[in-house]
N, C-alpha and C positions, 0 to 999 in steps of 0.2 A: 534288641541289640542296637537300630537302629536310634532309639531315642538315648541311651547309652551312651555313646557315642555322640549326640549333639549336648547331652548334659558335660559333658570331658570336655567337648571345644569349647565351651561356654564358660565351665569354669577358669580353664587357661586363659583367656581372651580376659576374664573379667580380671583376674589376678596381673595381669601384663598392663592396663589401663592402671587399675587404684597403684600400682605401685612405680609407673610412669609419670604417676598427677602427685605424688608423693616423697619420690626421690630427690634431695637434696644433697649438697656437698660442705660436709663439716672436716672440722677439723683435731687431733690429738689433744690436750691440753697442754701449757706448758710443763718442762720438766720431769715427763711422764715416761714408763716404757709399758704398754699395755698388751693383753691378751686378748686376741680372738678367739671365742670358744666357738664349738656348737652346739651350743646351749644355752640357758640362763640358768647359771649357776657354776660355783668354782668346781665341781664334780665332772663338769662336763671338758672334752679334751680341749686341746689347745689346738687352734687351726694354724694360728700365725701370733707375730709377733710384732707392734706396732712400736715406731720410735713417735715422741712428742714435734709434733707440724705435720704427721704424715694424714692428708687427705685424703677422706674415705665419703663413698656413698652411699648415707643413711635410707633405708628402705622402711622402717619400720621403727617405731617409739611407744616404749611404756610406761610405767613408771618409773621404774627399774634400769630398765634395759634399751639399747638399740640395734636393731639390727641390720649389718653393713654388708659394704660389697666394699672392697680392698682393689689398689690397682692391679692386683694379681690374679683380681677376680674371686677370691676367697669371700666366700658369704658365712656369717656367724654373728656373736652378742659382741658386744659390748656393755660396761655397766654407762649408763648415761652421761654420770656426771666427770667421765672421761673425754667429750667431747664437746666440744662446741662450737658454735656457728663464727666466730670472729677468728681473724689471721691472728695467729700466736704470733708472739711478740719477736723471733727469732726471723720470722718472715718479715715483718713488717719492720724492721730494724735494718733488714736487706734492701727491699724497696728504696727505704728512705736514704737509704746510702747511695743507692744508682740514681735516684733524683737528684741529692744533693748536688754529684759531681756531675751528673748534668745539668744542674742553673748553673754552676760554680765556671764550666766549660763556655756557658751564653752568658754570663755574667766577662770573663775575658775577652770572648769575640768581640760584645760590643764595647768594651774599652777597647779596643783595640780600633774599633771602627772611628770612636770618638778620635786617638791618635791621629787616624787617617784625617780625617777632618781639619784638626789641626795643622801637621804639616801641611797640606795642602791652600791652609789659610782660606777655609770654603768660608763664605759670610751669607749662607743661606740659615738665616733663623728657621726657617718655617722646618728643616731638616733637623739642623741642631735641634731642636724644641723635641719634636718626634723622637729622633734619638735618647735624648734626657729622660723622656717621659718609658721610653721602654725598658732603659736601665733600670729606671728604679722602680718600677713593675718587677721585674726579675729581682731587682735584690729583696724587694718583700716576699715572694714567693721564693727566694734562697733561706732568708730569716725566717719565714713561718717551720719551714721544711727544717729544719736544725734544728728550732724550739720543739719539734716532736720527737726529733732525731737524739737530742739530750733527754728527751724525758724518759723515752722510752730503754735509754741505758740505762737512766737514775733510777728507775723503777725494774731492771733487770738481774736477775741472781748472777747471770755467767759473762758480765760486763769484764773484758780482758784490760788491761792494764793501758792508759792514753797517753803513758809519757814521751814513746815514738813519737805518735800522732803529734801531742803538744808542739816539740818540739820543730816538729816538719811547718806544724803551721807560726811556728815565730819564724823561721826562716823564710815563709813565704810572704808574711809580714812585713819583714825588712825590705825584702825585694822589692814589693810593691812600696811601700814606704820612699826608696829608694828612685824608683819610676816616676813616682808622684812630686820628689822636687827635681828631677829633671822635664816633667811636664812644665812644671810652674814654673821652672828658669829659660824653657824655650818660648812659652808664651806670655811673658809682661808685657808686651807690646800688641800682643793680639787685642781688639777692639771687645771681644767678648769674654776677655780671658776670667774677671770675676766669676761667671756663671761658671764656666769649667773645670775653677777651680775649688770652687765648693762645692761640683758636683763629686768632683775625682776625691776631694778629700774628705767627703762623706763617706766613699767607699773603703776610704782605708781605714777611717772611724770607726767602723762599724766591723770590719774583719779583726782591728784590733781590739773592738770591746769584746767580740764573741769568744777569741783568744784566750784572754785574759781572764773571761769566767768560767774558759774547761780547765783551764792552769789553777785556779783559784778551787774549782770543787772539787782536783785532783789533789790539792793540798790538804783541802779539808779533811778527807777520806785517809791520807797518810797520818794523820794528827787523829 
């Protein structure tokens, strides 16, 4: 009885270990709505019922099959090639929307910082310079983060309609547009004003050419 009973703890312990060193977190595939059974096989009942992004913890893989735990806790199969280890695209599409509009956010502070500069007629280069140099740090990691942020719509089945958007971003265009030759008509007399102005008008360059090419590939897509 006694040896019984260390063979039962031994098993459980070993069982709790390999599937501890084992457990990962996948994910749905895209545009999926899947079944948890408890089984391998469609014979077997339905535990639960999985929408595509929903994260589960794989415990076990076969050819076939894997077997999960659910945040619900529901343990059952799955057929394998329903999951996978990379963020669907519906996630990562989110992500890159909360980044963008966070550089988009540090990208105005520090114009804005620059303004301050400006009015204030500060003639520290060594700040200016610093300044300069961080802007356009942030506006390449604004620009990378868009280039993924397009692709991964261009490559998406359930991409909603960008004509709002478009249009929200030609008005924001203008604005800044707009900003931009009241910067350069306050400062012609400023002694660094070249630099300034090519930096600032870099920035509207660049919001206008990205503009222009979601306007452009939403045209294409109507045609």
């Amino acid at each position: 009885m006694k040896f019984s009973l260390q063979f039962i703890l031994f098993s459980f312990l070993s069982l709790a270990i390999v599937t501890s060193l084992y457990a990962e977190t996948r994910y749905i595939s895209d545009q999926l709505l899947v079944t948890v059974r408890s089984g391998k096989g469609n014979q077997f009942k339905i535990l639960e019922t999985l929408p595509t992004s929903t994260p589960v913890t794989v415990l076990e893989v076969d050819k076939d099959y894997v077997k999960v735990i659910t945040a619900k806790g529901t343990e059952g199969y799955i057929l394998r090639h329903y999951v996978t280890k990379s963020l669907p695209k519906k996630i990562q599409i989110t992500q890159l929307e909360k980044e963008i509009v966070n550089l988009q956010q540090q990208l105005e502070t520090q114009q804005q910082k620059v303004q301050t500069y400006l009015d204030e007629s500060a003639d520290s280069k060594a700040q200016l310079d610093e300044l300069s140099t961080q802007l356009d740090q942030t506006r390449q990691s604004l620009e990378k983060q868009e280039t993924e942020y397009k692709t991964l719509l261009s490559n998406s089945e359930n991409v909603l309609s960008l004509t709002e958007e478009s249009q929200h971003l030609v008005e924001e265009n203008n604005l800044l547009n707009s900003e931009l030759l009241i910067l350069r008509e306050e400062n012609q007399n400023f002694h660094r004003s070249n630099m300034i102005q090519w930096f600032l008008a870099g920035a509207g360059v660049f919001l206008g050419g990205w503009i222009i090419g979601k306007i452009s590939r939403k045209k294409q897509r109507r045609y």
